[in-house]
N, C-alpha and C positions, 0 to 999 in steps of 0.2 A: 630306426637308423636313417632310415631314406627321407623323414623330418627333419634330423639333424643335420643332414651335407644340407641340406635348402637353408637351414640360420646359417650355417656356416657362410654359405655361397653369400649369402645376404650383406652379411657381416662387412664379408670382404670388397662388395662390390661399394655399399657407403665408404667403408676406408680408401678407397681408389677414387671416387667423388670426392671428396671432401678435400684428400691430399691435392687431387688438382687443381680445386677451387683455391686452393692455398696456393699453390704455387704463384697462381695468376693472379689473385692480389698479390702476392708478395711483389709482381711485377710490375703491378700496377704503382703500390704504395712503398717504399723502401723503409726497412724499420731498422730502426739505431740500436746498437749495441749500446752506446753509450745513455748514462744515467741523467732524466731532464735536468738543462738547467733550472736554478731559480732565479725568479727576478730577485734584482738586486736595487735595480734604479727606475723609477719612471719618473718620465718627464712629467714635470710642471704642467697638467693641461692649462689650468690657467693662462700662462704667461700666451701670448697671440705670438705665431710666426711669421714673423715679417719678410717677405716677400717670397720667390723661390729658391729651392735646395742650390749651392754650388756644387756642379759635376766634378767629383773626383777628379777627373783630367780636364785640363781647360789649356788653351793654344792660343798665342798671338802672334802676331809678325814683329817684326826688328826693323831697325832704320834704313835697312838691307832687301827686305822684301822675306826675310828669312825666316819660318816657324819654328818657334820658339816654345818650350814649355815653362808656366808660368805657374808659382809658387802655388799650391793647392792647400780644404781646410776639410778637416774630418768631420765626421758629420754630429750632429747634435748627441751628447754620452753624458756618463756623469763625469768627465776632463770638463764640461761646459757646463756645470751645474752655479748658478748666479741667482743674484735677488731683482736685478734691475734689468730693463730690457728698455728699447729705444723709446717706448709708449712710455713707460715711468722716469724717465731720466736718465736710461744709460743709453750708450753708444747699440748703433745698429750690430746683428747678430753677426757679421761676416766683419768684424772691424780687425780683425786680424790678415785680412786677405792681404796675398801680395808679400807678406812677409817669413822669412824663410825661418824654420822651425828654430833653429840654434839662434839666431838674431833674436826672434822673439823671447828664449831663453834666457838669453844674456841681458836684454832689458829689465826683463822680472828679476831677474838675480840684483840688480843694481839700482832699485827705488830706493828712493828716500825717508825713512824713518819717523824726521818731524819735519815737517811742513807750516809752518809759520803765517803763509798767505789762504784766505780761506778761498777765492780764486784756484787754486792751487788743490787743496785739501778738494776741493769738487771735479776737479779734472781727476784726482788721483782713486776716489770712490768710485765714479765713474768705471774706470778702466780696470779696477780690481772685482767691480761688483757684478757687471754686466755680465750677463747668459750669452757665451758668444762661443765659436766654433775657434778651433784650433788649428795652429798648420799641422799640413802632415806630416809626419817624422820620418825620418830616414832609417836605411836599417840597424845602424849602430848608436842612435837615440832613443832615449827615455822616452817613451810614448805618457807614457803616465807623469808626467812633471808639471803640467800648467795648473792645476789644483792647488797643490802639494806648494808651489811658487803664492799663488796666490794666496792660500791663508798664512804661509808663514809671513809674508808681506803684513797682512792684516795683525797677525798679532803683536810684532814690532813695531809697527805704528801703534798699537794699543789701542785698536780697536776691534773689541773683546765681543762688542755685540753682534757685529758683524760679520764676525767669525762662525758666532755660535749660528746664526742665521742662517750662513751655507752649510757649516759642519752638520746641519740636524738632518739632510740631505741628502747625507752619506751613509749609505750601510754600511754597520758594523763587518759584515763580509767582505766587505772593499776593503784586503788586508794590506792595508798602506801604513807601517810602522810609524813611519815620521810624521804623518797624517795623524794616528793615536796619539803619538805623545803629546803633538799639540793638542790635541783633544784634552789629554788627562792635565796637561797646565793649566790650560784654560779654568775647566771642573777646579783645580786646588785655588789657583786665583775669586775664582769667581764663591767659595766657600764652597764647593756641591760635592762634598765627598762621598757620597754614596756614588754619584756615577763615577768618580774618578778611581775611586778603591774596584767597581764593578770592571772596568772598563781594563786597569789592570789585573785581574785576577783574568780575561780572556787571554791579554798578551804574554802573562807570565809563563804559559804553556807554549806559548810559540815564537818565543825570543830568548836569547842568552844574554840580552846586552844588560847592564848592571841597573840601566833605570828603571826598569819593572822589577828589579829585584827590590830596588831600595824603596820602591815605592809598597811593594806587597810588603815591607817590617814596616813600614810607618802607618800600615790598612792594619797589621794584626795590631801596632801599640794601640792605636786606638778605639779596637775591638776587646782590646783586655784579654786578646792571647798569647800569654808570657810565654810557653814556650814556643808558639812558632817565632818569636820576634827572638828568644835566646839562637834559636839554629838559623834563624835568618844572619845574625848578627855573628855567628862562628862562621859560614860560608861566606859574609861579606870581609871578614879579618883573613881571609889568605889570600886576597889580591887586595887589599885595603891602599887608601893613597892618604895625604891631607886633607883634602875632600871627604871621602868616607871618615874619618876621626870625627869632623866636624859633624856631619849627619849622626854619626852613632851616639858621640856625646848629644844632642837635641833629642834621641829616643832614649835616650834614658833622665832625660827628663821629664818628658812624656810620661816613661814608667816608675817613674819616682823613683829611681837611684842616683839623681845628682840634683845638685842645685842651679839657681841660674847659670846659663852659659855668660862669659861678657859677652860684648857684641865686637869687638876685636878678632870672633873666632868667626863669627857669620858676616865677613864683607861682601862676598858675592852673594846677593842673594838669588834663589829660583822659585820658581814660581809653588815646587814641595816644600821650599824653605819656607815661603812664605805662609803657607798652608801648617806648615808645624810651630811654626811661631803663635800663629793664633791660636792655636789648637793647647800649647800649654799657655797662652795666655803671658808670653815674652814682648817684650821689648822689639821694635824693629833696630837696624844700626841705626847710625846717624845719618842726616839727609844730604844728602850731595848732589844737588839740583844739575849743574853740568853733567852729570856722570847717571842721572838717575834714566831707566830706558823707560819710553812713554810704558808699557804694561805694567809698569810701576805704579805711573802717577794714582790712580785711584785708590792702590793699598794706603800708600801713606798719608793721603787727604784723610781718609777715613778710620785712620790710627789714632785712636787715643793716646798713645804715648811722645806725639809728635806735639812739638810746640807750636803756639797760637799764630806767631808770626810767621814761621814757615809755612806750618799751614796755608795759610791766606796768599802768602809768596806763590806756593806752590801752584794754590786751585788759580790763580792770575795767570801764572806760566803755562798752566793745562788748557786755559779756556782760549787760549792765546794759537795752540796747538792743536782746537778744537775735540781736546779730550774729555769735557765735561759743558753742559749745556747750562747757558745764562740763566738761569732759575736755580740751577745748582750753586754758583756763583754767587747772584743776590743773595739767599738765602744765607750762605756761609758768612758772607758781609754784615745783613743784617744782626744775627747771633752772636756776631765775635764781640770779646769783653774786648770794649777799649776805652781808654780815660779820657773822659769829656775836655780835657784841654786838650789831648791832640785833635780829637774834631773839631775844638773851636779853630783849632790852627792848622792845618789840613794843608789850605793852600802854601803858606809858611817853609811847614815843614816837607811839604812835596818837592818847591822851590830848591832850598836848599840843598836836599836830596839826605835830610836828617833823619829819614824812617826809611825803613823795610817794606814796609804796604802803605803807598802812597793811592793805590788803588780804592783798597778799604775807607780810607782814612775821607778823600772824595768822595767816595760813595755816601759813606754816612753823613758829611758835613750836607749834602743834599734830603737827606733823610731828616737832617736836625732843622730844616729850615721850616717855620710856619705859613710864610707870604709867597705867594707868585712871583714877587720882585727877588724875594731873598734863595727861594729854589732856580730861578730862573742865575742869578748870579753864579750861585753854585755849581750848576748844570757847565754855564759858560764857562769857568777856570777846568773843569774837571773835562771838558773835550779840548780846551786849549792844551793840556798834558799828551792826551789820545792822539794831535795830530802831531804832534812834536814826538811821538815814540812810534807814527807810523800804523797807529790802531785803531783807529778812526771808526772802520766797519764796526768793530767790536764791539765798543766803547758804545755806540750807538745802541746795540742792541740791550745793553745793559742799562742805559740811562732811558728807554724807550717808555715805559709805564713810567717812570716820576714826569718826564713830561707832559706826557697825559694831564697828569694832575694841573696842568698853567693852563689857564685860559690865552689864547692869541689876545693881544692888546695892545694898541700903537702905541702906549707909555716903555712899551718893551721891543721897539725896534729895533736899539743895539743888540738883540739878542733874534731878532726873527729869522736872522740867515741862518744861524746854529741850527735853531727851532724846526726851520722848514729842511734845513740838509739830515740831521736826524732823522726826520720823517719818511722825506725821499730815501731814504738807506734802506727803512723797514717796512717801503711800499705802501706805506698810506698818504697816496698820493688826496686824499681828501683833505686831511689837514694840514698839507704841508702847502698846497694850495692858499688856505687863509696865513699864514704867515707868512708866502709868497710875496701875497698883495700888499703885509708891512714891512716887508723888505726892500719893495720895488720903491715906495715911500720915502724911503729914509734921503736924507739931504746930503751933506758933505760929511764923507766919514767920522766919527769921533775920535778916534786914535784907542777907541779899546781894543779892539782887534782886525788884523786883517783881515778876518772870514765875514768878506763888506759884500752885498751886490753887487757894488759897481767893478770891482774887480774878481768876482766871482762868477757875473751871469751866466757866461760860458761854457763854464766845466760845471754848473748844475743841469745842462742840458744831456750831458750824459746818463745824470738818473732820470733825466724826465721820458715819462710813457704815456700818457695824457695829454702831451704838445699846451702845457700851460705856457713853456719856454718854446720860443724859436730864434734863430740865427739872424737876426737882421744885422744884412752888408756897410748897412752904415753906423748902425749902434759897436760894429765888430771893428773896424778900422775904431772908433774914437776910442774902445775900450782898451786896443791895441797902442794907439799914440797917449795913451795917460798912463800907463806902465811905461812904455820906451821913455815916456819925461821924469819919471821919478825916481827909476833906476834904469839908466840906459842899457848896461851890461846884461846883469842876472836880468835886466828886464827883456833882453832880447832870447834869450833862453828858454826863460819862458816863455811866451807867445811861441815860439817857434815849436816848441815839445806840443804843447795845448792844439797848435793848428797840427801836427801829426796826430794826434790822439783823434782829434773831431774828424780828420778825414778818413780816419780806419772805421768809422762808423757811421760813414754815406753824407756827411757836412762836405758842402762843396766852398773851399773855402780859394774867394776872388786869387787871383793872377796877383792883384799888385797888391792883395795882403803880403803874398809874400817876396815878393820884388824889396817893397821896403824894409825888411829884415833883412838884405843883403847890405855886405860890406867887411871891413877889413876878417882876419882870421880871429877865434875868441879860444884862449885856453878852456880846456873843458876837465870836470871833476873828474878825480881817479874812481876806479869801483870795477867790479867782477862783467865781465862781458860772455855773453854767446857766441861769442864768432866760430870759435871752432864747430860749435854744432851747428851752426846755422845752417849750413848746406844739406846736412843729413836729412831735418825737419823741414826744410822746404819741398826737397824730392819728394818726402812719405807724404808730405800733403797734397802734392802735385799727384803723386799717382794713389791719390787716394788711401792710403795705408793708414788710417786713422790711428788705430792704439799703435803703431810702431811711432807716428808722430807725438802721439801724447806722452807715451813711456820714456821719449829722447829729451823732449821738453822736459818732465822732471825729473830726469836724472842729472839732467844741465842746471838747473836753479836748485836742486838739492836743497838742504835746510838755510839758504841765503834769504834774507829779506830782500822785498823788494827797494830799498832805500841804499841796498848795497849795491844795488847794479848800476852801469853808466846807463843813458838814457837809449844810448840807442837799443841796447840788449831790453831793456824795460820795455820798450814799443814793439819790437821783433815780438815778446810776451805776450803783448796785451793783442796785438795782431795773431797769433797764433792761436789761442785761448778762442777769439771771434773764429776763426776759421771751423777749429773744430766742432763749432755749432754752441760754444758756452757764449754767448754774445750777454746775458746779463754779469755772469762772473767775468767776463773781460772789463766790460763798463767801472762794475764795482774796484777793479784793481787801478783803472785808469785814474777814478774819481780820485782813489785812495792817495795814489803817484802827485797826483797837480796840486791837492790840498794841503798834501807837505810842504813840497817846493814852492807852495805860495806862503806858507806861513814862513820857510829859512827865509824868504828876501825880503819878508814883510814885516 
């Protein structure tokens, strides 16, 4: 008995130990009721962190002496999840600073779609792709929307890969609905129905909204389970619209109780429609290039039921809008069935404006030539079209390998300024060099074309990076008085624009160059102006607000060519583009600008 009080006693005195040692971590350690999180996001270690964190609160003074709090950015999350960083070509990580969360909003909500200038098209990758910090939201904003902005931006523009690049990024736990669905278009566009039926079958459980529903009968038609696609299809007939008719009619062609739909019934198409159309192996509608939205463009290049010429229209207007890359292009060109008279007559029929693909048609008439002399002609007509439509860049990159194939040869000087601008466009400043020096050559123009040296040397100084080209003060005034004699007018326009351009990009151009272009008033061309934003994008630039300036910049120039602006709003451009640190995509836009407007006066 008198053993057992002693275990007892023992018992008890460890449970008084132990509970105390408890207690005292507990004070030590505090433990959470609540269940660990999981990780959901980590960061890119890769990408390098360029410089230091910004302090959540940050203070300046006013014109006043007065402390002031000034706009703050949250810190690095997946709201910042991006492909490019300042090292690979995007904007530094804080390029948001300075700008107030709703502003910043409202820019993203208000980008432009197509983008015509590839100047442009770089600024606007840029500012969508970059890994950057966001402002901080207020209490009655959307904390979670600069994502969510940013890829729907991306897949409007139609660019799909870009998309997929950040989207892969994202955990699926990150339950951002509108975030999925773009997820799940993408997947039907892009053919990947296994993730996009996957990806629906998670949200069907945790949405009411109708697009996971109609997306789960179009995962079971094409799983071959009839009856969930029958009860799918009785719960979509008690709220049914026109819309729904249209989608039901296509799944039941899918499941074989109907025959073709016309294509009268499927005008709007989406990105499930498009998905169900290949899937029974239909017809797309017809093409309506105005009306068509860039995440378009790729279905119907790549539609078999699509006509030859459209086609070819099409991938022209895509590559134009930087939707599909110059290899994609040739290729298409090279393949396309077209009748040996229209390539003999190319030029002819481009002139006139008696074909649909006048692109193609050049293209190949360069393809069809045997001699240096005879590719070299074709080459010349076929960028003479390029600068007269304002696409020079482009054009360049596409005619870039046939030139290859010409040897530089002084028999071919009327041709070495094309030859060597070409070059300079795609950076091989080597060979554009030896066509340089048959350029520099050449005597009294021929009257083939205006894209001559002597009225050019100027504005190839813009592509040059090697300093083959320099500004000489006295070559400059004579270049300047043999324009002002040949066209006094348009010729003082130009020099005048030419000498803004050169001195946005550190040409110190003499006092009495421009003295002499003074005198009476000149009407100037009508065309779309900057002015109202001008001010806004000066300030962000001033205080450094980098993506607030670049986001106002393309919401200002929206889907307009550069050919449509007056000039001054085009220099304000091409000045703003340099500032933001794009100094090659400014040059290229510049070069683009003077080449036109010497060809209209030339």
């Amino acid at each position: 008995m008198k053993s057992l009080f002693a275990n007892v006693n023992l018992f008890l005195f460890i449970c008084i130990v132990v509970h105390i040692a408890t207690d005292v971590a507990a004070q030590q350690s505090p433990v959470s009721l609540l269940p660990k999180a999981q990780r959901t996001f980590e960061l890119d270690k890769k990408l390098p962190q360029q410089g230091p964190e910004i302090k959540s609160s940050t203070k300046s003074s006013n014109s006043e002496g007065v402390v002031v709090q000034t706009n703050r950015l949250e810190a690095l999350n997946l709201e910042t999840t991006g492909i490019l960083n300042i090292e690979t070509g995007g904007f530094d990580k804080n390029m948001w600073n300075g700008t107030a969360h709703l502003k910043a909003v409202s820019l993203l909500k208000n980008l432009p779609s197509k983008i015509y200038s590839r100047s442009l098209q770089n600024l606007q990758k840029r500012l969508l792709l970059t890994r950057a910090r966001t402002p901080i939201h207020e209490k009655n904003e959307n904390k979670n929307i600069f994502l969510k902005l940013r890829q729907q931006n991306l897949f409007k523009w139609g660019k799909l890969d870009y998309f997929a690049q950040i989207q892969q990024n994202i955990p699926q736990s990150h339950d951002d609905e509108e975030l999925a669905q773009l997820a799940v278009n993408v997947f039907f566009l892009n053919n990947n129905l296994d993730e996009a039926c996957e990806l629906t079958k998670y949200w069907f459980d945790k949405s009411q909204e109708k697009f996971w529903q109609k997306n789960l009968i179009f995962c079971d038609a094409i799983n071959g389970l009839r009856d969930n696609v029958d009860f799918g299809i009785q719960l979509l007939s008690e709220t049914k619209n026109t819309a729904d008719d249209k989608f039901i009619s296509l799944i039941n062609v899918i499941i074989g109780e109907e025959d073709t739909p016309s294509s009268e019934e499927i005008v709007e198409l989406t990105p499930r429609g498009v998905a169900m159309l290949r899937f029974s192996q239909q017809t797309l509608p017809k093409l309506n290039l105005d009306a068509l939205p860039p995440w378009l463009h790729g279905i119907y290049i790549n539609s078999p039921s699509i006509q030859q010429k459209d086609r070819l229209k099409l991938a022209h207007h895509s590559f134009l809008l930087g939707l599909i890359e110059v290899e994609a292009l040739a290729k298409l060109y090279e393949t396309a069935d077209i009748p040996q008279n229209d390539i003999a007559t190319a030029v002819t029929l481009a002139s006139e404006g008696a074909t649909q693909i006048p692109n193609a048609l050049l293209y190949r008439l360069v393809l069809s030539q045997e001699t240096d002399f005879g590719k070299a002609q074709a080459i010349h007509k076929a960028i003479d079209f390029a600068i007269q439509d304002g696409n020079i860049f482009e054009m360049a990159k596409l005619y870039q390998n046939l030139l290859k194939q010409i040897v530089p040869a002084s028999e071919l000087d009327w041709f070495a300024c094309k030859a060597a601008m070409i070059n300079m466009i795609n950076r091989d400043f080597i060979t554009a060099k030896l066509w340089l020096e048959i350029a520099q050559k050449e005597g009294v123009p021929n009257g083939q074309s205006p894209i001559t040296w002597s009225k050019l040397w100027p504005v190839f100084w813009l592509l040059n990076e090697d300093r083959p080209i320099e500004l000489d003060e006295q070559q400059l005034e004579g270049w300047a008085q043999n324009l002002l004699a040949e066209n006094p007018l348009r010729g003082k326009n130009y020099v005048n624009l030419t000498y803004h351009i050169l001195e946005i990009f550190g040409a110190k151009i003499p006092h009495a160059r421009w003295t002499e272009l003074a005198g009476k008033e000149m009407r100037v061309e009508h065309g779309y102006s900057l002015f109202a934003n001008k001010q806004a994008i000066e300030q962000a630039l001033e205080a450094k607000r980098t993506a607030e300036a670049a986001a106002t910049l393309l919401l200002s120039t929206g889907s307009l060519k550069a050919s449509e602006f007056q000039d001054e709003s085009l220099l304000f451009i091409i000045s703003t583009l340099n500032d933001l640190g794009l100094k090659q995509q400014a040059k290229g836009l510049a070069f683009q600008v003077l080449i036109k407007k010497n060809h209209q006066i030339w």
